[in-house]
MILO-972167 format. One line per 8 residues: their letters; for each residue x negated, y negated, z negated of C-alpha. Coordinates in steps of 0.001 Angstrom, whole numbers, plus 524288, in hexadecimal, padded with zeros to 5 digits. Layout:
BEGIN
A) X/Y/Z  ...
***
This chain:
BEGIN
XXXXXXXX) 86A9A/24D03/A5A22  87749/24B6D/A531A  87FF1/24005/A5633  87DB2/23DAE/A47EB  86FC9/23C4C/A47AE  86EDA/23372/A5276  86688/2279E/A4EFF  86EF8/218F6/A51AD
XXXXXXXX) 862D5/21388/A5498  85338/21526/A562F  852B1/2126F/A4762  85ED8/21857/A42DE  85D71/226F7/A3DB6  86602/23094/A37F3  864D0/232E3/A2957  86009/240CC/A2CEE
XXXXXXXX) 857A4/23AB4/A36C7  84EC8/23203/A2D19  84F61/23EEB/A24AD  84648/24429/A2F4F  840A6/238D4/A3424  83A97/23671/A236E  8365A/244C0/A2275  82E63/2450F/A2E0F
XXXXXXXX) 82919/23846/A2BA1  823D4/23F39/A1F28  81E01/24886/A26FD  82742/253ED/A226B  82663/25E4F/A2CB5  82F88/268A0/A2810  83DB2/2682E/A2088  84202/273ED/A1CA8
XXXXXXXX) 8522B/273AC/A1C40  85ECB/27DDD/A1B7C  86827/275B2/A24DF  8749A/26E31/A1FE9  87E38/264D6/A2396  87B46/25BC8/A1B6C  86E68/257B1/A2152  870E1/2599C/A2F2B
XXXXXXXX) 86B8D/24C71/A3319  85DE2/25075/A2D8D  85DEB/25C43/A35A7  86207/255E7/A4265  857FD/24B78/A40BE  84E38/25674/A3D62  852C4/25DAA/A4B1F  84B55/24F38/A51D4
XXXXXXXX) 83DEA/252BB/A4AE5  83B5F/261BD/A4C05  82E7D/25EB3/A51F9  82C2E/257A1/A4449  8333F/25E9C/A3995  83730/26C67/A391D  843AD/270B6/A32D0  842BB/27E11/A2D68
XXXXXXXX) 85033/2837A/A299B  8504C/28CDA/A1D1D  859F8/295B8/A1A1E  85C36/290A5/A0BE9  859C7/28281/A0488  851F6/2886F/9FC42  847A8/28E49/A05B7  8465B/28111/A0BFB
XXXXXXXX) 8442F/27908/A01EA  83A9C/28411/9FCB9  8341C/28321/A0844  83285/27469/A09DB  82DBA/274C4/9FB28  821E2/28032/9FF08  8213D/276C4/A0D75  81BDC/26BA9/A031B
XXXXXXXX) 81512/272F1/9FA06  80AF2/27623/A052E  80A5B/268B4/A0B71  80AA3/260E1/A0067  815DB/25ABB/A08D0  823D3/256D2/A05C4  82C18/26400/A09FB  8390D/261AB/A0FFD
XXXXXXXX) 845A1/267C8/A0EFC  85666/264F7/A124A  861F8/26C9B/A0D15  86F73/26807/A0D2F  8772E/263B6/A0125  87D55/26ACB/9F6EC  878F1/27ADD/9F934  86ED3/276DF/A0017
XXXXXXXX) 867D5/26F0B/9F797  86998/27545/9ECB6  86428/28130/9F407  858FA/27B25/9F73B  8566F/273AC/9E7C1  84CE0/28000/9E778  84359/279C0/9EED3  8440B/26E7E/9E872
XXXXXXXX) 840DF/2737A/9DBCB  83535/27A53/9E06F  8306C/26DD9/9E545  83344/2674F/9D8AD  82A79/270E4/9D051  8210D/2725C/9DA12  81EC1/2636B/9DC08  820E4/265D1/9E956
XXXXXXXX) 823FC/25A7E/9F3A6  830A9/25E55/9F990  83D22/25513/A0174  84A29/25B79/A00BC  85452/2563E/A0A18  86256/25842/A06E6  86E66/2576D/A0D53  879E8/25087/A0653
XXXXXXXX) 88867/24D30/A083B  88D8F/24227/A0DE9  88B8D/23437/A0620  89B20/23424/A04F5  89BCE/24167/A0023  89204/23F74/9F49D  89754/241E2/9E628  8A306/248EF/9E960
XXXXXXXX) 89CAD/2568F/9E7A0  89D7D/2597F/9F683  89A52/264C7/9FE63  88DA2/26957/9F954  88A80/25AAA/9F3FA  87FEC/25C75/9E8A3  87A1B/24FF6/9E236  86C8F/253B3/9E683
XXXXXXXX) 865FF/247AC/9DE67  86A8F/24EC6/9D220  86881/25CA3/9D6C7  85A38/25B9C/9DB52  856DF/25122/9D17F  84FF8/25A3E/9C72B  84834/26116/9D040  844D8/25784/9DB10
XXXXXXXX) 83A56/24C4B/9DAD3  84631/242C1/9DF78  851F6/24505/9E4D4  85977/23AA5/9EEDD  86675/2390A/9F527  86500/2318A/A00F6  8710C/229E7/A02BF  86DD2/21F67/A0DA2
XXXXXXXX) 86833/2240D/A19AE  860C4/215F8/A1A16  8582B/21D9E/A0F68  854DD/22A6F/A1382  84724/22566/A1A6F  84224/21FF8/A0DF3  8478C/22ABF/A03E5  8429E/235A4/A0CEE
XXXXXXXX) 83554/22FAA/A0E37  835B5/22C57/9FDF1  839AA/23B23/9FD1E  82E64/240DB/A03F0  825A2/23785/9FCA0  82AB6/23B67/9EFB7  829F5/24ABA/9F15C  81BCB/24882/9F600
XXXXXXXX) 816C3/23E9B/9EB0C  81396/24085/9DC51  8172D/24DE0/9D803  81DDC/2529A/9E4E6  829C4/25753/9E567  8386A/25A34/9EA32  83F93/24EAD/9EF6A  84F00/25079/9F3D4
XXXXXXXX) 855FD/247D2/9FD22  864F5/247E9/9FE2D  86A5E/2432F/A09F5  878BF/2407D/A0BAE  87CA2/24747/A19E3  88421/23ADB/A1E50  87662/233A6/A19F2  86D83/23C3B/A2395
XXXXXXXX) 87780/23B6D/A3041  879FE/22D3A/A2D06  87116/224FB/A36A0  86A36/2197C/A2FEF  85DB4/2106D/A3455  8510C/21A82/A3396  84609/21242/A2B35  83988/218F3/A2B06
XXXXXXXX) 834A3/2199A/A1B41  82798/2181E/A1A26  820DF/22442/A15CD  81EE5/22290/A0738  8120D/22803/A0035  81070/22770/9F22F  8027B/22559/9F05B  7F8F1/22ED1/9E7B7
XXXXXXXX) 7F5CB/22827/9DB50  7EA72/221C8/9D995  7E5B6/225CA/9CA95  7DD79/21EAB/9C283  7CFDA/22598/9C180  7D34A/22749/9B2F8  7DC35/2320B/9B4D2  7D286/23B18/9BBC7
XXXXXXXX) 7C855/2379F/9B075  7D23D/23C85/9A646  7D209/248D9/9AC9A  7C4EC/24A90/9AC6A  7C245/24550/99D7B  7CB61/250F4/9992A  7C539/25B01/9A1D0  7B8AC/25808/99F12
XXXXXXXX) 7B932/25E7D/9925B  7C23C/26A32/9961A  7BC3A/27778/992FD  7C5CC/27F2D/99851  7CDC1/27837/9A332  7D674/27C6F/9AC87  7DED3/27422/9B847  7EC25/27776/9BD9D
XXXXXXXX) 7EDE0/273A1/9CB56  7FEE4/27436/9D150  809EC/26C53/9D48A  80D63/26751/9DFE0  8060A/268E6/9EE91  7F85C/269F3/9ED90  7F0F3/2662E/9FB1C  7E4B2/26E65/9FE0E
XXXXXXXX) 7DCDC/26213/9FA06  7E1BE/2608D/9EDA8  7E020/26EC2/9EA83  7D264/26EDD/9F067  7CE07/26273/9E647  7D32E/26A79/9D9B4  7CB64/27546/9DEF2  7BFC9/26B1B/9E088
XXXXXXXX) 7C095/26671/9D28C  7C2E3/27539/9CDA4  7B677/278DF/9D1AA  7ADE2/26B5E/9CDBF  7B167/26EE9/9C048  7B4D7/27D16/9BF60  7C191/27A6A/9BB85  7CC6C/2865C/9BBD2
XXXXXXXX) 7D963/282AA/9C1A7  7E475/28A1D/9C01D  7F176/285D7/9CBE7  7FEA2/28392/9C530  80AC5/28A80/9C734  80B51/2918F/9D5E8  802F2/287DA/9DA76  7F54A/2908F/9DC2D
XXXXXXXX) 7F1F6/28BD2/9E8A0  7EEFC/27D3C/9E2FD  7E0F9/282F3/9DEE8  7D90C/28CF2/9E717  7DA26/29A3F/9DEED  7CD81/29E3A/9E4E8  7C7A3/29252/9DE91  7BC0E/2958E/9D21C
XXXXXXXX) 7C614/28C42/9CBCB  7D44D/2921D/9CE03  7D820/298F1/9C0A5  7E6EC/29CDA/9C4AF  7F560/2987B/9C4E3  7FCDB/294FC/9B9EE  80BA1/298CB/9BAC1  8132D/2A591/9BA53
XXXXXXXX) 80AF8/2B2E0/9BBC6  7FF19/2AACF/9B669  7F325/2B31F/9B184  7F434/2B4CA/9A370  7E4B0/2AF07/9A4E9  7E89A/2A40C/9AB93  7F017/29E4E/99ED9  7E5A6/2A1C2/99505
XXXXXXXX) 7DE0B/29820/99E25  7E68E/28EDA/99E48  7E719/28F13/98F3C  7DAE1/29078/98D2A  7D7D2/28392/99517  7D611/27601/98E99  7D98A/26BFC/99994  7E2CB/26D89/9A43B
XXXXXXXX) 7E1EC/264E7/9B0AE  7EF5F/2670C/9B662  7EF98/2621F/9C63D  7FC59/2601F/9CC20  803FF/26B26/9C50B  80ED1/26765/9BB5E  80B53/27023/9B281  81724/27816/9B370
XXXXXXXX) 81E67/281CC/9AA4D  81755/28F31/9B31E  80990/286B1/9B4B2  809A1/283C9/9A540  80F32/29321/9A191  81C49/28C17/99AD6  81434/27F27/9972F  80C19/286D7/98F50
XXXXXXXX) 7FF87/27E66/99079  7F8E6/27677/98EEB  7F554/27776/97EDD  7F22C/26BAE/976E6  7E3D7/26C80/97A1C  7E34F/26E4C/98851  7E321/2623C/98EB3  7E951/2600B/99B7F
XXXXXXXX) 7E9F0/2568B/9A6F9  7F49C/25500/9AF06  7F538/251EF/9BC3D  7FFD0/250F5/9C505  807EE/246CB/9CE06  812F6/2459D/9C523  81220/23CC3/9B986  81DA4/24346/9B17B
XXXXXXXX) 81883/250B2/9B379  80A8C/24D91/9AB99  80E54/251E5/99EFE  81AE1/257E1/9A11D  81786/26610/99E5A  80CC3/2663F/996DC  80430/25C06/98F3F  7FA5F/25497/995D7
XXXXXXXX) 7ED04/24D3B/9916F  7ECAC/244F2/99F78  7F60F/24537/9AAA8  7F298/23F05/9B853  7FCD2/23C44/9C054  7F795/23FCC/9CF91  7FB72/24890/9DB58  7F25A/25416/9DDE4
XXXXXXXX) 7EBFA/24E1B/9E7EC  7E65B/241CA/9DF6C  7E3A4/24D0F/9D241  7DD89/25669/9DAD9  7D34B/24CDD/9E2D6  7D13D/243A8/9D5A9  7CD3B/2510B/9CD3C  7C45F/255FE/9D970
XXXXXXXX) 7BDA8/24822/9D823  7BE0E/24763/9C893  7B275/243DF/9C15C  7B410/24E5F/9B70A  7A71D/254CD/9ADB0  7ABE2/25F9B/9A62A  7A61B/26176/99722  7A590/26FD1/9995E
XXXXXXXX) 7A41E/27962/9A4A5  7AFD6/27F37/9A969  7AB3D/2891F/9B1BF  7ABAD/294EA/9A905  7BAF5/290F3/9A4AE  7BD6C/290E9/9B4E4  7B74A/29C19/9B718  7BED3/2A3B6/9ABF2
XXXXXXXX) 7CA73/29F1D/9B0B5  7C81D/2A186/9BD9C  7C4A9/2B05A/9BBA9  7D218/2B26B/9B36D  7D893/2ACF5/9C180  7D0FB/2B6D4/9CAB0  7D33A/2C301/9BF02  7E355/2BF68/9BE00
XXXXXXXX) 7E2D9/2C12A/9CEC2  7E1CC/2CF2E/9CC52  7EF15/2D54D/9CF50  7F511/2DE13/9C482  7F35F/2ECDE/9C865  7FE14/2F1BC/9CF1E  80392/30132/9CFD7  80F3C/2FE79/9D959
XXXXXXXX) 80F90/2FF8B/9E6BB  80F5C/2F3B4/9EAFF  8035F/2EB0F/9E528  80724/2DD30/9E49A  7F7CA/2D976/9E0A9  7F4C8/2E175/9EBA7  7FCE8/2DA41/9F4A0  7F8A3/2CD8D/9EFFE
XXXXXXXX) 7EAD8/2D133/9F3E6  7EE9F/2D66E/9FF6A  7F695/2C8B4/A00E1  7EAF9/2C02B/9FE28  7E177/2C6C1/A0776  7EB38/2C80A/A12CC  7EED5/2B891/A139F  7E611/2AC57/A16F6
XXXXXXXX) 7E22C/2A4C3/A0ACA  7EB0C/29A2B/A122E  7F8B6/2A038/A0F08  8025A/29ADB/A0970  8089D/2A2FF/9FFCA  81719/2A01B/9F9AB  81DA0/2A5F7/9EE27  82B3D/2A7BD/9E713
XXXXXXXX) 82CB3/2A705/9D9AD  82D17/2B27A/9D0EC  8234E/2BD55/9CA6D  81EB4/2C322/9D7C8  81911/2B624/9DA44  80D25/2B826/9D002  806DA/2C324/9DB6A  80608/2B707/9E653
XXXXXXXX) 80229/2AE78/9DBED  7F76A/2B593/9D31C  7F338/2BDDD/9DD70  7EF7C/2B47E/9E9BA  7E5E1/2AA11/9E996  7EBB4/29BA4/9EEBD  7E111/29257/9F446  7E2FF/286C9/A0005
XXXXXXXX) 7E6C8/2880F/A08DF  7EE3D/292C8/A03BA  7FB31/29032/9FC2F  8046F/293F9/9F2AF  81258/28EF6/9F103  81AC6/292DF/9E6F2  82678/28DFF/9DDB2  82234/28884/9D113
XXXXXXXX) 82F1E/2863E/9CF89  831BA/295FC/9CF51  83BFA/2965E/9D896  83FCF/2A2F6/9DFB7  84189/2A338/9EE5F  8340E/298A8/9F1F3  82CB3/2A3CB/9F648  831E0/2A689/A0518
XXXXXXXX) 83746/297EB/A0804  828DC/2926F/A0505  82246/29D39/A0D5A  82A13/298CC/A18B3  82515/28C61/A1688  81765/28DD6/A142A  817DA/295AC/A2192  8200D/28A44/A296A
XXXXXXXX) 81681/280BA/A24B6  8085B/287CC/A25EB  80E93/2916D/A3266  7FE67/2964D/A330C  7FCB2/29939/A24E4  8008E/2A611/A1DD3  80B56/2A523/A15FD  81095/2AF3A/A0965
XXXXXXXX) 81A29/2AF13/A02A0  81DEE/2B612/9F694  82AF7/2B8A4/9F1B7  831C1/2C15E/9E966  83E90/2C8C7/9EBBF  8479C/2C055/9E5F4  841C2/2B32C/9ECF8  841ED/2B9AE/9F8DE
XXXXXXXX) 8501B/2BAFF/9F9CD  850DB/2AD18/9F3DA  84BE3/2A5EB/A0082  8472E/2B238/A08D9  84FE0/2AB6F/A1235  84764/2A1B7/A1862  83F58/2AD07/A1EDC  84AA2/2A920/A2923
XXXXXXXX) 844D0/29BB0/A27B1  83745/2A0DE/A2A32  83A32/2A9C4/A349E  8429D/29CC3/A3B1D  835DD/292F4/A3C9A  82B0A/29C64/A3CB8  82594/29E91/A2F5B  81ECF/2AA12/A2CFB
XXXXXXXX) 81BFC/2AC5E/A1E00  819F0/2BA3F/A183C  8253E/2BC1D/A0BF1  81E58/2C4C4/A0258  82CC5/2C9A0/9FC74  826C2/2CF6F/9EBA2  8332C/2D886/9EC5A  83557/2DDF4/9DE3B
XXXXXXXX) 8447C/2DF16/9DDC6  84636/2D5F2/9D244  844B6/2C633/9CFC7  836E5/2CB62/9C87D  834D8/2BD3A/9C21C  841B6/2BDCF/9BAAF  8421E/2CD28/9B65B  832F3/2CB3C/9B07D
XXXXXXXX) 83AB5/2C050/9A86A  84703/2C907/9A622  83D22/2D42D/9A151  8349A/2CBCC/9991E  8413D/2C58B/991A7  84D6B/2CFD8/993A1  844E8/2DCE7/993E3  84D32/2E744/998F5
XXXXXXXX) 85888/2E030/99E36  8556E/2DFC3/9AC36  8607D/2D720/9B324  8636A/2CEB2/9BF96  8543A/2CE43/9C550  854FD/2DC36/9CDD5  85668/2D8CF/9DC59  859D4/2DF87/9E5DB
XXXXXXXX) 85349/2DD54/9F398  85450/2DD92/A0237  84852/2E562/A097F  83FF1/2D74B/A0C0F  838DB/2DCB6/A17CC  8461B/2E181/A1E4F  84BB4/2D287/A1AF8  84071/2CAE9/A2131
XXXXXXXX) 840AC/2D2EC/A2BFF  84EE8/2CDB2/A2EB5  84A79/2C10F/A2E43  8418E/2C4DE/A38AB  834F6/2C1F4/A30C1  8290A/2CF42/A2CED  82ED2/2D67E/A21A9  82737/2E12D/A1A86
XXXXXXXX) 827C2/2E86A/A0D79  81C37/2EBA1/A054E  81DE0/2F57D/9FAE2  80FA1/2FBBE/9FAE8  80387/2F356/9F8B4  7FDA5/2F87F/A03D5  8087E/2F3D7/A0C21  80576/2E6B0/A0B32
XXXXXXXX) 7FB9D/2E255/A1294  80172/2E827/A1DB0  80E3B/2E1B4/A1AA5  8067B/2D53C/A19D9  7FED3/2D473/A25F4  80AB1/2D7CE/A2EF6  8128D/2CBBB/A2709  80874/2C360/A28ED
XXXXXXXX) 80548/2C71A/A37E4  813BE/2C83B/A3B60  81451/2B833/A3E49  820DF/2B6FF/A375A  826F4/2B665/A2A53  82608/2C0D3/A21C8  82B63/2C90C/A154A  82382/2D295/A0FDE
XXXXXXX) 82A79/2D9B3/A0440  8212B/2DEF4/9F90A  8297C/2E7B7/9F23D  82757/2E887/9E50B  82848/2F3EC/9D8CB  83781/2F501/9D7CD  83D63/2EE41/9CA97
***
């Protein structure tokens, strides 16, 4: 240990020191970082507790924030992450923002100058509490290293209560190597409210006469538990449920009940649905801008309920007839238990929805070589219903997300926020965190050289995901855009591309190129038997 960190007393600690000494408290086991001077003392302190915490060191901010977010979207758990001031936060403000629109719990540690250096503009000084404020839950400047126990703790809490989400911590370097006395905080839970009974009886006096219902289940975490209970209540009353934006593995799609996602590369069948319906239970979701297709619903005469932890978001996008104000947990065990007679039966209205679900699953025919249907079959027969699958963002996404079925334990993590470059970053952490479970991911070409970088990080502490690389030469999302609006007047989206296979390879992970169909599964099993991480290229039609 640093002459620095060396504690005055039994009860005196560094600054970095109760850092450490608060997270693992909380019962954080991982902090994903990309070093820096600026929080040094956190590191050494961390260097006392390796048995406890593991540091995994990324190759950019971005990627480890990323994968801190995707660490708490399947625990439920507050994901942790440090970068240093200035470029480094800024790098990793990625992150954050996927958090934020994912209602995910997340605790980002950052580095700052010295107290004496603040305000002068100094080497890479950024006033974080204005930065991160419009996409963070709260942002904090620790000033006092008397008060990093209690604001650590209050972080944690915060990220992890209401609707979860990103919390940022600046800490002045002089404040973490300063030593100061070490007071334990007590661990602070914000208790589930308790809601009047009245509530839940609202929600079944307006369903009760629904001919045509539907529920939307997304947002934040959902625990196996919580999903199971929707499932539960689904089924008592026949009710189709459609899962919000990227978030299909909140229902079981195998379920009589499951009727689809609603997003981008939606089934045209899926909206008429939707429209056609005449009350909406909404669980969790905020009803986003993709979930709502551009807040086109609901009409004046469908009535919907709201549910969801945050007060200020019932309402917010779209009209509401009752809005309860609950985590998932409470909405999801309260509806399995609800007392609720409907006027009319609903099974016929599930079951028509249902079937337009299993007929939009059929893959459009295909006449190249290489049969990305195909491959998703192929895909979905080869892995254990227990894999975690990962995507990027862009329009190579809809084959991993039409084509597969999501059920628990299985998972699916995705940005809702529709940022580029999550696809790799969360794979590696999906595979550090459940080492036993199968683990895809699915990028496209341009995300892949985004954060394709943290294969290093993978190939450093062991993780051993298979990168399916949808290499088409072009950001696809952006020319289908350019096409629809500039026809003819092709510009800026062409890419052009390393050989993926050869560049895993010199990371020292499998790498493979598929250009047949019947290439695949071969390509597939020797990924998935070769015990580390892997690339498999799927090269696509040329532009």
């Amino acid at each position: 240990m640093s002459s620095a960190a060396t504690p005055r007393d039994d009860m005196a600690r560094t600054g970095g020191q109760i850092v450490v000494e608060e997270l693992r408290a909380a019962g954080v086991s991982t902090i994903y970082c990309v070093p820096g001077e600026s929080y040094l003392a956190v590191i050494d302190a961390l260097y006392d507790v390796q048995s406890d915490i593991r540091l995994v060191s990324c190759r950019h901010e971005g990627g480890a924030v990323m994968m801190a977010a995707a660490t708490a979207h399947l625990t439920g758990r507050a994901g942790v992450a440090f970068v240093t001031r200035g470029p480094g936060a800024t790098n990793g403000s990625i992150g954050v923002h996927i958090a934020r629109q994912a209602s995910l719990p997340l605790v980002l540690g950052v580095g700052q100058v010295a107290r004496r250096n603040r305000g002068r503009e100094s080497f890479q000084e950024v006033d974080f509490e204005t930065y991160f404020k419009p996409i963070a839950k709260a942002v904090r400047e620790v000033s006092d290293p008397a008060d990093i126990g209690a604001a650590v703790a209050e972080a944690v809490d915060l990220a992890e209560s209401g609707r979860q989400g990103p919390v940022v911590l600046a800490f002045p370097e002089d404040v973490l190597s300063e030593v100061a006395a070490a007071q334990s905080s007590a661990r602070v839970t914000t208790p589930a409210s308790d809601l009047p009974p009245g509530h839940w009886s609202d929600v079944a006096r307006l369903m009760e006469s629904a001919v045509r219902p539907v529920a939307i289940v997304g947002g934040g975490p959902w625990s196996d538990s919580a999903c199971h209970a929707i499932e539960v209540f689904s089924e008592r009353l026949r009710l189709p449920v459609f899962s919000a934006f990227r978030r299909a593995d909140c229902f079981d799609n195998h379920h009589s009940g499951y009727a689809g996602f609603l997003g981008l590369a939606t089934a045209a069948s899926a909206w008429e649905r939707l429209a056609e319906s005449d009350c909406v239970l909404a669980i969790g979701t905020r009803l986003d801008e993709p979930t709502t297709r551009d807040y086109e619903f609901p009409r004046a005469d469908q009535t919907v309920i709201h549910i969801h932890p945050d007060a200020s978001q019932i309402g917010l996008n779209v009209g509401v007839d009752a809005g309860i104000v609950a985590s998932v947990e409470t909405a999801a065990a309260a509806l399995a238990a609800l007392s609720l007679e409907p006027q009319h039966d609903w099974s016929s209205w599930r079951d028509r929805v249902r079937n337009d679900f299993i007929a939009s699953e059929a893959p459009p025919v295909s006449t190249g070589a290489l049969d990305l249907g195909a491959v998703m079959s192929i895909l979905n027969d080869a892995v254990p219903a227990n894999s975690i699958v990962t995507t990027d963002a862009g329009n190579f996404t809809a084959w991993p997300l039409r084509y597969r079925r999501y059920a628990r334990p299985g998972r699916l993590l995705a940005p809702v926020n529709g940022a580029m470059g999550y696809g790799v970053p969360s794979a590696v952490a999906a595979s550090l965190q459940y080492p036993e479970r199968t683990v895809i991911g699915c990028v496209g070409d341009g995300g892949m050289l985004m954060t394709g970088m943290e294969l290093a990080t993978a190939l450093q502490y062991g993780a051993s995901p298979v990168i399916l690389v949808f290499n088409n030469n072009k950001y696809g999302t952006i020319d289908m855009h350019q096409q629809r609006h500039y026809p003819g007047r092709d510009y800026g989206n062409a890419l052009v591309n390393p050989d993926f296979a050869a560049l895993a390879q010199s990371f020292g992970a499998f790498g493979v190129q598929v250009r047949r169909t019947d290439e695949f599964a071969d390509a597939l099993a020797g990924a998935l038997a070769s015990g580390r991480a892997a690339v498999i290229e799927l090269v696509m039609d040329a532009p």
